[in-house]
MARLOBA-45344 format. One record per residue (C-alpha): residue number from 1; x, y, z. Coordinates in Angstrom, 1 decimal, padded with zeros to 4 digits. Example, Ala and Ser with C-alpha at 12.3 -4.5 7.8 and 13.67 -1.06 7.14 Angstrom:
# MARLOBA-45344
n:x:y:z
1:012.3:-004.5:007.8
2:013.7:-001.1:007.1
END
This chain:
# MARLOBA-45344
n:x:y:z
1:-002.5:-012.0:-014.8
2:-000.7:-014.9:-016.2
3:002.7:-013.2:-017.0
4:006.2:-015.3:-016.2
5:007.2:-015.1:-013.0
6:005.3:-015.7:-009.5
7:002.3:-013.9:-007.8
8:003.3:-013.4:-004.1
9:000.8:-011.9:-001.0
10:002.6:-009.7:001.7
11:002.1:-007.4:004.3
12:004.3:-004.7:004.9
13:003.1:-003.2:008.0
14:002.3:-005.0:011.3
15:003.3:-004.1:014.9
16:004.5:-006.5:017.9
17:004.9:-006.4:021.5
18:008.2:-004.7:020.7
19:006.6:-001.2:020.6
20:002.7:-000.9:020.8
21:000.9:-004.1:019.1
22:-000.8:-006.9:021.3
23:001.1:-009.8:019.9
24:004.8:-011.3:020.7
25:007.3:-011.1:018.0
26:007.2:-015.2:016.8
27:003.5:-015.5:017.5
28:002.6:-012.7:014.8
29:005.0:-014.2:011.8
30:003.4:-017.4:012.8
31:-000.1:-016.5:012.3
32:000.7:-014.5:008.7
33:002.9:-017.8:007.4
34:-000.2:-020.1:008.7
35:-002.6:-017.5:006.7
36:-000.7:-018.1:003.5
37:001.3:-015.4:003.2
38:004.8:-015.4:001.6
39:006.3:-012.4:002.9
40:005.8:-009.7:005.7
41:007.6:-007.2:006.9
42:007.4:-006.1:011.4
43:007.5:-003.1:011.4
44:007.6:-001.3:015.0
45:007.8:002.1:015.5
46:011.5:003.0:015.3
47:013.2:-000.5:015.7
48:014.0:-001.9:013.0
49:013.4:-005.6:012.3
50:015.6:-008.1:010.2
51:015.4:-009.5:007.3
52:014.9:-013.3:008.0
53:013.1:-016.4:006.8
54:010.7:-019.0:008.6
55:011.5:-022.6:008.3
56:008.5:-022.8:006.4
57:009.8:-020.8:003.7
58:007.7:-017.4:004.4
59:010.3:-014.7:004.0
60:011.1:-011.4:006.6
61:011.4:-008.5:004.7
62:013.7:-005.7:007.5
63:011.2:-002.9:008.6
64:010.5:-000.1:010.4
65:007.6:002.8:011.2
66:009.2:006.4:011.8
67:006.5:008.4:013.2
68:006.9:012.5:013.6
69:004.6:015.6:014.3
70:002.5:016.5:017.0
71:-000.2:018.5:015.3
72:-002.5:018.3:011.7
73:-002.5:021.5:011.2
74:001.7:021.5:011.1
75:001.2:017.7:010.2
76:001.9:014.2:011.0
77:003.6:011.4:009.3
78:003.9:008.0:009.5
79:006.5:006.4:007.0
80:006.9:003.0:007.1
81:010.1:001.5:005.7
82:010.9:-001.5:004.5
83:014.0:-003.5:002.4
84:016.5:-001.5:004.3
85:020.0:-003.5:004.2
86:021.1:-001.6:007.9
87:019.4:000.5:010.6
88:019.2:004.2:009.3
89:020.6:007.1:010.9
90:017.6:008.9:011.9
91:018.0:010.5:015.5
92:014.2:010.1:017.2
93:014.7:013.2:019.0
94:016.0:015.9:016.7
95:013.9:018.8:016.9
96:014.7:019.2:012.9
97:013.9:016.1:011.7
98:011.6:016.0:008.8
99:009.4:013.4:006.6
100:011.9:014.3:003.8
101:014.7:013.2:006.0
102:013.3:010.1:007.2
103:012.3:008.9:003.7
104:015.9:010.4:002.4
105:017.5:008.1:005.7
106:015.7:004.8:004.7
107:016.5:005.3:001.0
108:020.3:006.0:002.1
109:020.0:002.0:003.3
110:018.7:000.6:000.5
111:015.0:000.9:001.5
112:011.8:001.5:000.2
113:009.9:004.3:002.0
114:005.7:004.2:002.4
115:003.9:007.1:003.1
116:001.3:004.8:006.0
117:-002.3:005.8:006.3
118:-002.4:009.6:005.4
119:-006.5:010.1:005.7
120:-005.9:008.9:009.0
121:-003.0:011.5:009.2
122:-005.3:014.0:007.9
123:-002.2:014.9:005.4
124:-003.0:017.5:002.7
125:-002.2:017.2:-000.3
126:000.2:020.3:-000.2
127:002.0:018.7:002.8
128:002.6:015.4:000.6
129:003.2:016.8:-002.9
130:006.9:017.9:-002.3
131:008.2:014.4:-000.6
132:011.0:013.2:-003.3
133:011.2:009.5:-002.9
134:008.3:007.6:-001.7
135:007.9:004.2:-003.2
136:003.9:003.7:-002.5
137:001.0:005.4:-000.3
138:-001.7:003.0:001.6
139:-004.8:003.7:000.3
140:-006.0:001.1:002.5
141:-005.1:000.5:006.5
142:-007.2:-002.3:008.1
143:-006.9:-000.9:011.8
144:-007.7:002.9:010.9
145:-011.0:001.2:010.3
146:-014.0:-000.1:012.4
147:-014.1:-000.4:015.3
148:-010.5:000.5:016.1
149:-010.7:004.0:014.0
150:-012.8:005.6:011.1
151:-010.3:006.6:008.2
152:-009.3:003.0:006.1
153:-009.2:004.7:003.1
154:-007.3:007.5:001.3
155:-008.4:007.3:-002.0
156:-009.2:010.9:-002.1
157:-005.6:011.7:-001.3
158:-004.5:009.8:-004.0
159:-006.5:011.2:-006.3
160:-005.7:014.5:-005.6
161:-002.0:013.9:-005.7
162:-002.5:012.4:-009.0
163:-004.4:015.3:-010.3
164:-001.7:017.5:-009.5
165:000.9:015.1:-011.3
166:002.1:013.3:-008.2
167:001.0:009.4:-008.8
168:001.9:006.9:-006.3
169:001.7:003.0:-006.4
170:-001.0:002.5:-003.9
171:-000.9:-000.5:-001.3
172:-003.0:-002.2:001.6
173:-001.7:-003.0:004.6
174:-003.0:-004.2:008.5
175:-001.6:-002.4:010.5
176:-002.0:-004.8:013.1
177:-001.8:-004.2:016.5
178:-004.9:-005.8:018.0
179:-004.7:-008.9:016.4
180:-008.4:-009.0:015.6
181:-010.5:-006.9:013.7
182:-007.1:-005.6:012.0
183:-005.6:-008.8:011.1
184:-005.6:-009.8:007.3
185:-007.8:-006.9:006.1
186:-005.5:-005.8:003.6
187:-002.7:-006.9:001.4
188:-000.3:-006.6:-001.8
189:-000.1:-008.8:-004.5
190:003.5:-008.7:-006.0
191:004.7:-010.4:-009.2
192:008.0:-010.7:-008.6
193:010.4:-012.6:-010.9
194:011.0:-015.5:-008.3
195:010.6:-015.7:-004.1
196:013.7:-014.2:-003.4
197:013.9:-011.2:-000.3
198:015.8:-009.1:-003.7
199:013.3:-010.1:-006.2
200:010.4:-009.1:-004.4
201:011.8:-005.5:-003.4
202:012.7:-005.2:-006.9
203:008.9:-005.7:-007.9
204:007.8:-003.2:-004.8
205:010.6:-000.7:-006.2
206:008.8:-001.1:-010.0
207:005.3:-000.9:-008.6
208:004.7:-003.8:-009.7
209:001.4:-005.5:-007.7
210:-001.6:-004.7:-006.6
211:-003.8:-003.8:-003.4
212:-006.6:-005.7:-002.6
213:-008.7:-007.1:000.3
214:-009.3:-010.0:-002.1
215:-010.2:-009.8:-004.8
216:-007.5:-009.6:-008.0
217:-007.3:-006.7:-010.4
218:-005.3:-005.7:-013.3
219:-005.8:-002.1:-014.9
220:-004.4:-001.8:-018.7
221:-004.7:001.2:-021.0
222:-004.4:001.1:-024.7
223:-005.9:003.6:-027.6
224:-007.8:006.1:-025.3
225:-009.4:002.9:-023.6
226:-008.8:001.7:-019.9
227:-010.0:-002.4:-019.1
228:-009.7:-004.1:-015.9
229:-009.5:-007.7:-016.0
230:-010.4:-009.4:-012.6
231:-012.0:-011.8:-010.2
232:-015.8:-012.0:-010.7
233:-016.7:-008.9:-009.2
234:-020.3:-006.9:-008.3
235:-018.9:-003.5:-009.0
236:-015.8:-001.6:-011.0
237:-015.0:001.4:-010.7
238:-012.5:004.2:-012.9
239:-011.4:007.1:-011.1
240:-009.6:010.0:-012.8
241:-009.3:013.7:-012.8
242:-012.5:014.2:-014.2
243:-015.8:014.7:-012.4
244:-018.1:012.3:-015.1
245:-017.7:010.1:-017.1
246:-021.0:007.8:-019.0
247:-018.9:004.5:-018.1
248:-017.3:005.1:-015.1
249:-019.0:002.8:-013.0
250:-019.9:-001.3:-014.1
251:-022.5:-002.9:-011.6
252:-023.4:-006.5:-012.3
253:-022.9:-009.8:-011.1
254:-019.6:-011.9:-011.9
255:-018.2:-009.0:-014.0
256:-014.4:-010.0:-014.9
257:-014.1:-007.1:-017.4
258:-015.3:-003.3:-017.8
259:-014.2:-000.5:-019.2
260:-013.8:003.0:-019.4
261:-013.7:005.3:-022.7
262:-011.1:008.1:-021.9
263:-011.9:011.8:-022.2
264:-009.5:014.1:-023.5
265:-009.2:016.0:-020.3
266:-007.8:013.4:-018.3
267:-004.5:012.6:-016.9
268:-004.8:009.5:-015.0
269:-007.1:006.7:-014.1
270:-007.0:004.3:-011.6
271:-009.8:001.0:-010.6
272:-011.2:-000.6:-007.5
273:-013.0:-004.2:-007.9
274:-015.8:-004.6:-005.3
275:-016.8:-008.3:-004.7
276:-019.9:-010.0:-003.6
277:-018.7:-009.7:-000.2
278:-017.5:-006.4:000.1
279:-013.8:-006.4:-000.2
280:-011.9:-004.3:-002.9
281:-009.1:-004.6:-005.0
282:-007.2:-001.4:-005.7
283:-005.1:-000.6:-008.9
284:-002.9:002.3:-008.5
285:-003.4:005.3:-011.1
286:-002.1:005.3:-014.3
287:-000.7:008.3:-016.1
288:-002.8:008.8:-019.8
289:-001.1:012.0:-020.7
END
């Protein structure tokens, strides 16, 4: 966690007044850059924001949420953009539009496409494995939670997807629209080189951070052996493609290490850190073999 460069804490999905959240444009960068963060990126459903920076230095990352589909069963997705260096092409109303071609029209600009929320979705695995081109999937969203919703979390999504060879850099992310239970839930970590608007999509594009709530995490594996360093945590978890494991689970108070012995079955292995409070970190999976 001490590595050259600079740790920075983003959000790359929050909505305005400019499609469906509660909050005027200035007033939600304002409360993010007075809650510490260094970067965000506004991202209302098919307007695309620019890329900017606040006098105070808190940099505007140009963003976008396409939305499409109008049934689970045929599926829904929600792909959040960010990066982009012009609007993309993507006609709203085109009957043939797919998720491939919204995540092919934002890469096309120079952007970084996120698959947003898909437990929430209700996406299948089978519906996600094919997408060429996603840069990260939320495995946490702060407003498909209490009380606003009931599916945060798509670890088991991820999980699956990794078990069928299909590992993507997991984030966290608000969400916000309400501006109160779904504000500052969830976040990234980046280590970028420096606080630059290229530096940082440069990290996002090399998966290089984190997810968290709060607390930090770092997952390394070396000689059959994966160890995650962190904050002083209650619980750590491994999760790979195999149902048990002796040492998957570390429970204790101010833990700042555990680890997990490798079986030869596995693929991948991911962590989550749990804190005293509740929150949780979230690594994304790691390929073993």
């Amino acid at each position: 966690m001490n590595r050259d460069g600079v740790w920075l804490k983003g959000n790359l999905h929050i909505h305005t007044q400019k499609s469906d959240g509660k909050m005027p444009f200035d007033e939600a960068v304002r409360l993010y850059e007075q809650a510490g963060y260094d970067f965000i990126s506004v991202t209302d459903h098919w307007i695309v924001s620019e890329k900017d920076q606040t006098p105070g230095g808190m940099l505007l990352l140009s963003g976008c949420e396409y939305n499409i589909g109008k049934s689970v069963r045929d599926g829904i997705f929600h792909v959040v953009g960010v990066g982009m260096e012009r609007a993309p092409q993507i006609e709203r109303w085109n009957k043939s539009l797919t998720v491939q071609m919204l995540i092919d029209g934002i890469r096309a600009c120079g952007g970084l496409a996120i698959l947003a929320h898909p437990a929430w979705s209700l996406n299948r695995p089978e519906q996600v494995i094919g997408l060429e081109g996603l840069s990260g999937v939320e495995i946490y969203n702060a407003t498909s939670g209490f009380p606003h919703n009931c599916r945060p979390y798509s670890g088991q999504i991820v999980d699956q997807l990794a078990s069928l060879g299909k590992l993507l850099p997991c984030m966290a992310a608000d969400d916000v629209h309400e501006y109160k239970d779904d504000l500052f839930g969830g976040y990234l970590m980046v280590h970028a080189k420096e606080k630059t608007h290229e530096a940082i999509k440069e990290a996002l594009a090399c998966g290089d951070f984190y997810a968290t709530q709060g607390p930090k995490a770092c997952l390394s594996v070396e000689d059959g052996v994966a160890t995650v360093t962190c904050s002083p945590a209650t619980h750590v978890v491994f999760y790979s493609d195999s149902v048990w494991s002796d040492d998957r689970v570390t429970i204790g108070q101010g833990i700042t290490t555990a680890t997990c012995r490798l079986m030869k079955n596995e693929t991948f292995v991911r962590a989550e850190v749990i804190d005293s409070e509740g929150k949780t970190a979230y690594t994304s999976p790691v390929r073993v073999r």
